[in-house]
C-alpha positions in Angstrom: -31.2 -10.3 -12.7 -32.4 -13.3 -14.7 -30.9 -17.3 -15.5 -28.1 -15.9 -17.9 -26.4 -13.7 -15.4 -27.1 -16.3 -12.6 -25.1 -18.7 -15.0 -22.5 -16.5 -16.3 -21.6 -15.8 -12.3 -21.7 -19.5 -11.6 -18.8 -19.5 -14.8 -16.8 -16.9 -13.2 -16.8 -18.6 -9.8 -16.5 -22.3 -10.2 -15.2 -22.5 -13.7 -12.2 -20.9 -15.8 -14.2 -17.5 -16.8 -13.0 -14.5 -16.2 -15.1 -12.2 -14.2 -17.4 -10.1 -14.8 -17.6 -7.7 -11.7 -21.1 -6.4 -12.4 -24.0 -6.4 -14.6 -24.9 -5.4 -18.0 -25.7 -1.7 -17.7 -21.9 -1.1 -16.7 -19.4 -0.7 -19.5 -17.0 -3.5 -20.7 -14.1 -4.6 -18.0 -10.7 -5.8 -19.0 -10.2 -9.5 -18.4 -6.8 -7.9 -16.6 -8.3 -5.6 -14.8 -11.7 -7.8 -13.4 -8.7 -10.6 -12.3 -7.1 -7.7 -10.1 -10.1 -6.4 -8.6 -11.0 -10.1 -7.9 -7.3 -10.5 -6.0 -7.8 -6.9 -4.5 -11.2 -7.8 -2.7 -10.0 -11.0 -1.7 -7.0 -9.5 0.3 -10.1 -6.2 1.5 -11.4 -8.9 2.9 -9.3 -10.2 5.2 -7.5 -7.2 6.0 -10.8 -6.3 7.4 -11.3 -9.6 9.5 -7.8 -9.2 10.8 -8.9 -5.3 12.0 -12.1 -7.0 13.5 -9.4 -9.7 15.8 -7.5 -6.7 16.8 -11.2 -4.7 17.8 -11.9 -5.1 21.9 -14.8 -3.3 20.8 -16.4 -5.7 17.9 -15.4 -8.4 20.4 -18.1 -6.9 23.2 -20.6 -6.4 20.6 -19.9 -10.2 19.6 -20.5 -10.8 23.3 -23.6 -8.7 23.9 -25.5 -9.5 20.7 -24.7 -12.9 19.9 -26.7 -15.7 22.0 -25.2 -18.2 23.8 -21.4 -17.2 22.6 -20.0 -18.3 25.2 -21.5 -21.6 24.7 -20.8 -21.4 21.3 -16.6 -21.3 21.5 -16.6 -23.4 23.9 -18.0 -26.1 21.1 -15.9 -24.8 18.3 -12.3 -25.1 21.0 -11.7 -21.6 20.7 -11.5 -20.7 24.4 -13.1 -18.8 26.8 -14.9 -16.2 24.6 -13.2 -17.0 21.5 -10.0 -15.8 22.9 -7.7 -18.0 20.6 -9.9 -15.8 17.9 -8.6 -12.5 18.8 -5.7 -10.5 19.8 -1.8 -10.3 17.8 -1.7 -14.5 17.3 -4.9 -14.8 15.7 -3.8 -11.7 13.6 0.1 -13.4 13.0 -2.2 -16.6 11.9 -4.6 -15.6 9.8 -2.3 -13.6 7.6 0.3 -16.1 7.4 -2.4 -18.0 5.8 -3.4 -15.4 3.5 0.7 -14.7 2.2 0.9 -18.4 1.9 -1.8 -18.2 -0.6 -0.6 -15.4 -2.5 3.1 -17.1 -2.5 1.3 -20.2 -3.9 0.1 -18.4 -6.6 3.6 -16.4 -7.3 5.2 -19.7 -7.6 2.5 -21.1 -9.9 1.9 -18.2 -12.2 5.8 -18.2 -13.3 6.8 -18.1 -16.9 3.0 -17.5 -17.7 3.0 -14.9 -21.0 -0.7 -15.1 -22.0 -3.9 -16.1 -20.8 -4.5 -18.9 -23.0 -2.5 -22.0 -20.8 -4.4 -23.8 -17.8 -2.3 -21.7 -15.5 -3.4 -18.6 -16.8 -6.9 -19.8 -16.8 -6.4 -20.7 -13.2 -5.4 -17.6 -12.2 -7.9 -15.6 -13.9 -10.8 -18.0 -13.1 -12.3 -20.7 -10.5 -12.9 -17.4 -7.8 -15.1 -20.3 -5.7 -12.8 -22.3 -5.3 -9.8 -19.8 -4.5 -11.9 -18.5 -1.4 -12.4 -21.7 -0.3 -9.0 -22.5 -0.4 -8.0 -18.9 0.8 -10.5 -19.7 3.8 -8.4 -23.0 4.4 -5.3 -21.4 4.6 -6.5 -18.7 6.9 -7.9 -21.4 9.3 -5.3 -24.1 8.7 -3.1 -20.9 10.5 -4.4 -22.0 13.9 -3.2 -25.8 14.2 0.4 -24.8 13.2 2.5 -26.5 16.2 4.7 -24.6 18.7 2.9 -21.7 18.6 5.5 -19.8 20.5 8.2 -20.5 17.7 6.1 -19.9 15.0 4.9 -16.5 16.4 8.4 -15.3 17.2 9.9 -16.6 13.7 6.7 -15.1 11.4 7.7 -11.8 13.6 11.0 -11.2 11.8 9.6 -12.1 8.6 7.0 -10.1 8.6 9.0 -6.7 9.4 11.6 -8.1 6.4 8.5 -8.5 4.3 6.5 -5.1 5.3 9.6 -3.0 4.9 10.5 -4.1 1.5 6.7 -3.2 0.9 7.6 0.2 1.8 10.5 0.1 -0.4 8.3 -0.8 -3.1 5.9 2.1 -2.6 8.5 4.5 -1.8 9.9 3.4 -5.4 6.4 3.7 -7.4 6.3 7.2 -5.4 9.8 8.6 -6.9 8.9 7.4 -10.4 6.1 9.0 -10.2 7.4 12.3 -9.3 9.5 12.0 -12.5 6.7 10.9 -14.5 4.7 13.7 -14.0 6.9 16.1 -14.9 7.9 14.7 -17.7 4.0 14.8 -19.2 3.8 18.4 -17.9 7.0 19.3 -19.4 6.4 17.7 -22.9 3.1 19.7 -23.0 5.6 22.6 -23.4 6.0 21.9 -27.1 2.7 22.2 -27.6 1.0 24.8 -24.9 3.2 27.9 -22.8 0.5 27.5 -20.6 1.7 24.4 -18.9 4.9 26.5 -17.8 2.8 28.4 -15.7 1.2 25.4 -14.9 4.5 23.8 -13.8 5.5 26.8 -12.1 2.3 27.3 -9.7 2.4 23.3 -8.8 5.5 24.0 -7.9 5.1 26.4 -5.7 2.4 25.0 -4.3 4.2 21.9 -3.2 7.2 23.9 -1.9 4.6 26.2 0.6 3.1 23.4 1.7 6.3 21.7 2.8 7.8 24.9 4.1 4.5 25.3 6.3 4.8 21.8 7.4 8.6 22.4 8.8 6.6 25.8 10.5 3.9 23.8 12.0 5.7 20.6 13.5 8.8 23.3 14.6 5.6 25.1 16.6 3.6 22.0 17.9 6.1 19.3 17.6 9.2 21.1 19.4 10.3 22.4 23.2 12.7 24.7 24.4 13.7 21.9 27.0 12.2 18.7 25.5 11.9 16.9 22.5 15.1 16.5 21.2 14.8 14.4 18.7 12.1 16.0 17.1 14.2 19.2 16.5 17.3 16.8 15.4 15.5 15.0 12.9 12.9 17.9 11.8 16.4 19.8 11.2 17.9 16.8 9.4 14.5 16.3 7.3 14.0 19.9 6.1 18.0 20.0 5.1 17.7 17.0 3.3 15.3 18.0 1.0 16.8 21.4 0.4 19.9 19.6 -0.8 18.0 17.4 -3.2 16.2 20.2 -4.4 19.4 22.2 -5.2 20.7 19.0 -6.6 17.8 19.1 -9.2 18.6 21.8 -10.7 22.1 22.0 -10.4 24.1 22.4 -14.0 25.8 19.2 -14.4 22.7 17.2 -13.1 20.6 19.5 -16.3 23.0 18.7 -18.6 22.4 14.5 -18.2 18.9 15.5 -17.3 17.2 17.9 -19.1 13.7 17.8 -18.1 14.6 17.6 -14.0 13.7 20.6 -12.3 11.7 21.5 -9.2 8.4 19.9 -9.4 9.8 16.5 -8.6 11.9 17.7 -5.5 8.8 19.3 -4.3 6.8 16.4 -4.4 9.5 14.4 -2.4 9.4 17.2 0.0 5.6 17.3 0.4 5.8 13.8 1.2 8.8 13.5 3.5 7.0 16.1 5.5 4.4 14.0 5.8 6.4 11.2 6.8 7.9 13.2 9.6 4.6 14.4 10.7 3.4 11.0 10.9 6.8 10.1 12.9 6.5 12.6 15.4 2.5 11.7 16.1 3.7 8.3 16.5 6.0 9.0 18.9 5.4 8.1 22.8 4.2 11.4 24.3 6.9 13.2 26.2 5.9 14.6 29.5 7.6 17.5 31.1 7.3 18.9 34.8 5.7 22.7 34.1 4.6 25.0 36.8 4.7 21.5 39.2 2.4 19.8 37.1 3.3 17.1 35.2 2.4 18.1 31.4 2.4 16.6 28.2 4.5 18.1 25.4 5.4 17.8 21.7 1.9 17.0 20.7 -1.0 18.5 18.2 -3.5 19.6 20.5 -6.5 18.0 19.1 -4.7 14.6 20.6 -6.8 15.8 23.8 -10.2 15.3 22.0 -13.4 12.9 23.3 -13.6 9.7 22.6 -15.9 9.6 20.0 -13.2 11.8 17.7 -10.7 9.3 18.3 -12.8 6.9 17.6 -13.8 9.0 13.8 -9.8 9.4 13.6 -8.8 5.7 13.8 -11.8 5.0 11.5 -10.4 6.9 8.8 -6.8 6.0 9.7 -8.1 2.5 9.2 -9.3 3.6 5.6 -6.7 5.3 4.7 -4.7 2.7 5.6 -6.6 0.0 3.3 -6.6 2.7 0.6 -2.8 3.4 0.1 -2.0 -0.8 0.9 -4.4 -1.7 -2.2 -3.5 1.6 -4.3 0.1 0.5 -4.3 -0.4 -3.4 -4.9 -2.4 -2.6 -8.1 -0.3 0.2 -9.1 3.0 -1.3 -8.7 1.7 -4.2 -10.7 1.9 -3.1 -14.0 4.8 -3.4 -16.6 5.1 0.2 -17.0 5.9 0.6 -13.2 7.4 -3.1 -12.5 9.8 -1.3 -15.1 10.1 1.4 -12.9 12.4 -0.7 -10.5 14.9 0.1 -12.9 15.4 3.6 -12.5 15.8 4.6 -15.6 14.8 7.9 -16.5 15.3 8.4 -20.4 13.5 6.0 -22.3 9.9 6.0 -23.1 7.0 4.8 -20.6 6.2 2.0 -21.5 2.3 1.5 -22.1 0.5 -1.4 -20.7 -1.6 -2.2 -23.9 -0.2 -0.9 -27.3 -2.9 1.0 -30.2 -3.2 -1.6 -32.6 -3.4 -5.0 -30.1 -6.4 -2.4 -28.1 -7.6 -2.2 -31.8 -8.0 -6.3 -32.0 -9.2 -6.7 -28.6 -12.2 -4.4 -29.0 -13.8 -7.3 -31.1 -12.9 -10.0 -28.5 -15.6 -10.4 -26.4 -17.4 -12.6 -24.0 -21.1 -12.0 -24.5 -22.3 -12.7 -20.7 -26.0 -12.0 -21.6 -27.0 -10.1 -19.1 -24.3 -10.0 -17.4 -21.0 -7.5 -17.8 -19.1 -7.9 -20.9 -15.4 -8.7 -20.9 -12.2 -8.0 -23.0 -9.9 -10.4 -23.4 -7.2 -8.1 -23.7 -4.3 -11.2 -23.0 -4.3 -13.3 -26.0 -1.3 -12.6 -27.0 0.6 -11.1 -23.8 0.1 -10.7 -20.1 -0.3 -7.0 -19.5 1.3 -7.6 -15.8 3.5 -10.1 -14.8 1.2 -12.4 -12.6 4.2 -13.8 -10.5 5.2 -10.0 -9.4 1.7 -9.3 -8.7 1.3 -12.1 -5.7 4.3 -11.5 -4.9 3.3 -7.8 -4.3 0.1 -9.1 -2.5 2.5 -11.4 -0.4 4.6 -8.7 0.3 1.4 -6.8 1.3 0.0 -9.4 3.8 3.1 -8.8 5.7 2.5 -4.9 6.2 -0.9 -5.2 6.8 -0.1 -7.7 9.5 2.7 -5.5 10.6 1.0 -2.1 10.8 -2.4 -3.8 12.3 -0.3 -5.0 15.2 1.9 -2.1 16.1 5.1 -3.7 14.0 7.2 -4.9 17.4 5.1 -3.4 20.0 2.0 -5.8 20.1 1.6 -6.3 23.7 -1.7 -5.0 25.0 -2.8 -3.3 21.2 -5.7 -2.9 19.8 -7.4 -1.7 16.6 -8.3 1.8 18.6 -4.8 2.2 19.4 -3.5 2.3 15.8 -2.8 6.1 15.5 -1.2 6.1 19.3 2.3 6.4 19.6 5.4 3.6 20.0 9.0 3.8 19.0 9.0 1.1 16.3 6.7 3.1 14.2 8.3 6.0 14.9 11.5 4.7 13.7 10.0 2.8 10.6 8.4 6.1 9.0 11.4 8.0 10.3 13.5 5.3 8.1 11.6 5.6 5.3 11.8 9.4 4.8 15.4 9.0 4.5 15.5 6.0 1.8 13.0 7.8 0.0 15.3 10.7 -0.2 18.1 8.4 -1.2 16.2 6.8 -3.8 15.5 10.1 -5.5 18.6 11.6 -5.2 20.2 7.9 -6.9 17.6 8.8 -9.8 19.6 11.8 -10.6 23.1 10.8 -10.0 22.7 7.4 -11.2 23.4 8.9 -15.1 26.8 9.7 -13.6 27.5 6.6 -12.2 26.2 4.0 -14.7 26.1 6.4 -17.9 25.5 3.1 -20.6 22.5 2.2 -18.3 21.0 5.6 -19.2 21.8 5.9 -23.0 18.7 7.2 -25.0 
């Protein structure tokens, strides 16, 4: 690392550069795509600190490693071991900062087409000075007055903004069905193959979801509990056998050509999931058996040591982070902000066409030894920067949302994330069912608004 990279990262952070995320041995980045990482591993970062608040157990390690801590919030006024710091208010606070900076930045960034304006340049650049003032926000979160007002207000905005969140992804994940058939299907004209190919997929996702309805109907059901897991497992599995029938039923063929099974089986796989998900979030049900009080309706590793729960909420955790970031950078771009639509006959639309990539292989930033970057936005944004904060915004609310338990924050913690309570359950049980509506509107909806759909 010598003085040009030092320089060239002092650029990216306190001036209008864009950034370059590494150093030179890595290949070029996309202005674009460096700006979105930049975003992304600002909101990592304090998705992580709000997991940390909610942590009893990073809170004793804080006590037991750090000298005089006690001492130490007592100076800063956070309370009696930092307890202002912790728990579902710090969590409500901190991320009401962090949506208030990414609605900042919606509202600033509207109307920008190209990255040659001081807004653009703004948003792309000064990464310094955005943390600092993402840091302010965060902290300016715990002198809001009437804390009790606040907390119960944010509350219902939140669960507004975390379910249309799930809309979103639930959206990006029935397009997505449909655009992947539609590759695999137009590599028909060229290859037979990918009809087999189409066919085993298929079939694939079809066993999977019928062994799904056989697994929860084994561990998930009772003969004299758990009714609503048989109502709803019922309701689920029909449900998906209707869309699927409605796939490849004549008149939906004739407007739709290209539908067939593939896309009902991905909805399946995932709606299964869903349910799964539902039911192990569900408050354990406990039934008298031989005398003894017994619980029922529940996978048996649930009984493990506490170590695996400890490896199970870890990678809950993860997983969680994963799909939150995969679906605000994937919902981001034109091609799947077009998606919204729901229109299935036209042409994806690519993010970056041949001939501008052709142009913005020349135009550079020589960093020294630092990363090279594309300018690849001269001309035209290749996402709209408004819908991409307000995706992030819209993200800060899950995240806040999900780390909290969603209405039933009393008494939770981190470690509790993959136990059971009857808001989740209802939430994931709600979004099987729009996500099966939306999919079954993308095949009707030809029918219904035919001049929408016109090639």
């Amino acid at each position: 690392v010598g003085p040009p990279c030092c320089v060239q990262s002092l650029a990216c952070c306190c001036g209008s550069a864009a950034c370059s995320c590494c150093c030179k041995c890595c290949p070029k980045i996309k202005q674009s795509t460096g700006t979105r990482i930049m975003y992304a591993f600002y909101f990592l970062l304090v998705t992580v600190l709000c997991v940390i608040m909610m942590s009893p157990t990073v809170e004793q390690a804080l006590k037991d490693n750090i000298p005089f801590y006690s001492e130490l919030c007592e100076k800063v006024n956070a309370g009696e071991n930092c307890k202002t710091l912790v728990g579902y208010s710090a969590v409500y606070k901190v991320c009401f900062g962090m949506a208030c900076f990414f609605l900042f930045f919606c509202i600033f960034t509207i109307r920008v087409n190209n990255s040659t304006g001081c807004r653009a340049a703004i948003h792309n650049g000064f990464w310094l000075l955005k943390f600092i003032v993402l840091v302010a926000c965060c902290a300016g979160g715990f002198f809001l007055p009437n804390e009790a007002t606040f907390l119960e207000v944010w509350r219902y905005i939140g669960a507004v903004g975390g379910f249309i969140f799930l809309l979103i992804q639930l959206m990006m994940l029935v397009e997505f069905a449909h655009r992947w058939n539609a590759n695999w299907y137009s590599g028909v004209k060229y290859n037979r193959l990918w009809y087999a190919a189409l066919a085993f997929v298929t079939l694939v996702l079809f066993s999977v979801g019928v062994g799904a309805v056989v697994f929860m109907g084994i561990f998930y059901t009772h003969p004299e509990a758990c009714l609503l897991n048989k109502i709803f497992l019922g309701i689920n599995g029909s449900l998906c056998l209707v869309v699927s029938l409605l796939a490849i039923s004549p008149f939906i063929q004739k407007l739709q050509p290209n539908s067939g099974l593939l896309q009902p089986g991905v909805i399946t796989v995932y709606v299964m999931y869903l349910t799964f998900s539902a039911f192990s979030s569900k408050p354990k049900e406990m039934l008298v058996i031989d005398g003894v009080n017994t619980t029922v309706c529940v996978f048996p590793f649930n009984s493990g040591s506490e170590s695996d729960k400890k490896i199970v909420t870890a990678l809950g955790t993860i997983i969680l982070f994963g799909c939150v970031l995969y679906s605000c950078l994937t919902s981001t771009t034109r091609r799947s902000s077009a998606a919204l639509r729901v229109c299935r006959n036209t042409e994806p639309e690519t993010e970056v066409n041949t001939q501008t990539h052709r142009v913005y292989e020349y135009d550079e930033e020589k960093t020294g030894s630092g990363q090279n970057v594309l300018y690849d936005e001269r001309e035209a944004t290749i996402y709209s920067y408004t819908y991409f904060h307000f995706v992030f915004f819209l993200g800060s609310l899950y995240v806040m949302m999900t780390v909290t338990n969603w209405f039933h924050y009393d008494d939770h913690k981190i470690e509790k994330l993959l136990d059971g309570s009857w808001s989740v359950f209802w939430i994931k049980m709600a979004s099987c069912w729009v996500c099966l509506i939306l999919y079954m509107w993308t095949l009707i909806a030809p029918m219904v608004c035919p001049k929408r759909f016109v090639a």
